[in-house]
VEXDREN-2710 file (C-alpha; in Angstrom, 1 decimal):
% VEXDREN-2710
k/r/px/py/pz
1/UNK/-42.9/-49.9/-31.7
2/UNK/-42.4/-49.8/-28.1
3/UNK/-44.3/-51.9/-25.8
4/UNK/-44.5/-51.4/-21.6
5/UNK/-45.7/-54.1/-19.3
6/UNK/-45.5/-55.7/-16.5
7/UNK/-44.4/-59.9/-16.1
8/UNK/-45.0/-62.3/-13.4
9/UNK/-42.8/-60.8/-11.0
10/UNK/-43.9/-57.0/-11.5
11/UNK/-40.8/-55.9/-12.8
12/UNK/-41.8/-53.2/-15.7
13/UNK/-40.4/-54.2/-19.4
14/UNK/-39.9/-51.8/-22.5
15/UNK/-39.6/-54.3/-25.4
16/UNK/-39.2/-53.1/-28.8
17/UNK/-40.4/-55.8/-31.4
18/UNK/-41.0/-58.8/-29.1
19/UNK/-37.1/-59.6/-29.3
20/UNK/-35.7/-60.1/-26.0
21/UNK/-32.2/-58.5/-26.5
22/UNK/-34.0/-55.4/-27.3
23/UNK/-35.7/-55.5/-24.1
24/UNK/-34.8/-52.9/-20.7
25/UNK/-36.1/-54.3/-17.6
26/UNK/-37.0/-52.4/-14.5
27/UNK/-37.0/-54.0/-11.4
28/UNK/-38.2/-51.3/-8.7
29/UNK/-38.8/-48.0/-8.8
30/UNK/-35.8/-45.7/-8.5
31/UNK/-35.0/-47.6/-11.7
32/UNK/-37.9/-46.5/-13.2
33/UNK/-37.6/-42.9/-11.6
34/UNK/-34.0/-42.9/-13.0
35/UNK/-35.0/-43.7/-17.0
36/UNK/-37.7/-41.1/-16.7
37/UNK/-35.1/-38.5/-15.4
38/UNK/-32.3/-39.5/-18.4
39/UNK/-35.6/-39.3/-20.7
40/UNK/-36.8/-35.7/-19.2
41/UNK/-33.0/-34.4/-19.5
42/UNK/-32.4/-35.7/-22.7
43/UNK/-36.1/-34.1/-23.9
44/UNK/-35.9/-30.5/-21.7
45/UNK/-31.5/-30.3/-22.9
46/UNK/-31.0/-32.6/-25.0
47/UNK/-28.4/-33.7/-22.9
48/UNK/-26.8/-37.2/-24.2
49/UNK/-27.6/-40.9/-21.9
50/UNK/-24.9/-41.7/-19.3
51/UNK/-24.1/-38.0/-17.9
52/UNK/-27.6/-37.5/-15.6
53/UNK/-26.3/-38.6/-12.1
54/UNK/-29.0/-41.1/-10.3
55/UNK/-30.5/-40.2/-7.4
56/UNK/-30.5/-41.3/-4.0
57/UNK/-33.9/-43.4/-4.2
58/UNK/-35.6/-41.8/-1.1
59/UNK/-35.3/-38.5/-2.8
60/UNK/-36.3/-39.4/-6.0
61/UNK/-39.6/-40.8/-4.5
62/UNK/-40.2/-37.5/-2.8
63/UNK/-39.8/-35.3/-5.6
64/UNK/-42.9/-34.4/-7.5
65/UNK/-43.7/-33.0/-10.6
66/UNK/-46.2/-29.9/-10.9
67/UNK/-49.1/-32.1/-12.3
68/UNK/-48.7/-34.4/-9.3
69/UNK/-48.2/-31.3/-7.2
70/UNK/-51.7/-30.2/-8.3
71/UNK/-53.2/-33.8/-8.3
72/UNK/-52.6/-33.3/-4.3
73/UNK/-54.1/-30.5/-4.0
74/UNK/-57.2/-31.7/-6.0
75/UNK/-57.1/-35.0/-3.6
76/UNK/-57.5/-32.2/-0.9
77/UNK/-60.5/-30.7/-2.5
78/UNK/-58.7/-27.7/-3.9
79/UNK/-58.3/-26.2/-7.4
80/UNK/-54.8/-24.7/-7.7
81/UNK/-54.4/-22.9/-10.8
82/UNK/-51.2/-23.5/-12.6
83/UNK/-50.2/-20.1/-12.7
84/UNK/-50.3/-19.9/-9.1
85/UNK/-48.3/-22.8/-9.0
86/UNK/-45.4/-21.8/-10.9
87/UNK/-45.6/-18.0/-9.7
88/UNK/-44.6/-19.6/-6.1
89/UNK/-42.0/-22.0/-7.7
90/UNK/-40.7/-19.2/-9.7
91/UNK/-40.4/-17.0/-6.8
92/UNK/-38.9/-19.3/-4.5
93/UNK/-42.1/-20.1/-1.9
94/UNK/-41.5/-23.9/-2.1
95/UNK/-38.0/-24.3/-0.3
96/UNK/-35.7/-26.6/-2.8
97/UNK/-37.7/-26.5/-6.2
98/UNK/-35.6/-27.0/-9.4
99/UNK/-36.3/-26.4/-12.3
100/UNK/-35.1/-29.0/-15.2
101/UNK/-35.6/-27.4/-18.6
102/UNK/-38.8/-26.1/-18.5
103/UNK/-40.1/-28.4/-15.4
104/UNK/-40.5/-27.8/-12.2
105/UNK/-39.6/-30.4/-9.5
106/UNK/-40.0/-30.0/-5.6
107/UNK/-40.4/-32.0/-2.6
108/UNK/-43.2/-33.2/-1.7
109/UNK/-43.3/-32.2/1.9
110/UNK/-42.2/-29.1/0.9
111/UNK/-45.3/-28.8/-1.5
112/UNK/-47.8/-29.6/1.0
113/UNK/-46.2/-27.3/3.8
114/UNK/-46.5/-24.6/1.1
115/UNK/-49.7/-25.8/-0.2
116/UNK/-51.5/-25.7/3.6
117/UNK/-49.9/-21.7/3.8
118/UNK/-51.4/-21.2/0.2
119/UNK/-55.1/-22.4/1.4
120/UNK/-54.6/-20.4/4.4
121/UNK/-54.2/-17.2/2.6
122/UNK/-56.6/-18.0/-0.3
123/UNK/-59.7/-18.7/2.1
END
């Protein structure tokens, strides 16, 4: 069994058993960013740890997922489907979207720019 959580100084540990030498710390968050991208590879390819290059940290915090794409626009008050969502991805409407596996990734700037186009057009 895994355990997550967080110690005095807000650094995130994984800990497997209590025992310390089976314990990954995480001190900010492009680490954290970085372990969930080997994880999604390794899941989506099954590409082996160690060939995922890391991201410049600035990016990473910029790229979003599609359920944090559509948590924005629910913060905004509107209800994207997820059909729309990937239809634009799919067809290239949000400049820079990748697609890792079977998940979509984009910039978040990107995503609103699109998303305020999208509203436009829906309304």
């Amino acid at each position: 069994m895994y355990q997550i959580h967080t110690t005095d100084t807000q650094h995130l540990i994984i800990s497997r058993d209590g025992q310390p030498n089976h314990a990954l710390t995480l001190t900010d968050v492009s680490d954290l960013l970085l372990l969930r991208q080997r994880i999604n590879a390794y899941i989506d390819d099954l590409t082996p740890d160690g060939t995922i290059d890391a991201d410049h940290p600035l990016a990473a915090l910029n790229r979003i997922s599609t359920v944090q794409a559509r948590a924005i626009a629910a913060d905004k008050g509107l209800h994207l489907p997820a059909t729309t969502l990937n239809s634009a991805l799919h067809y290239g409407h949000i400049t820079g979207a990748i697609k890792r596996g079977n998940r979509w990734f984009m910039d978040r700037h990107q995503f609103k720019n699109w998303l305020d186009t999208w509203h436009e057009h829906a309304s």
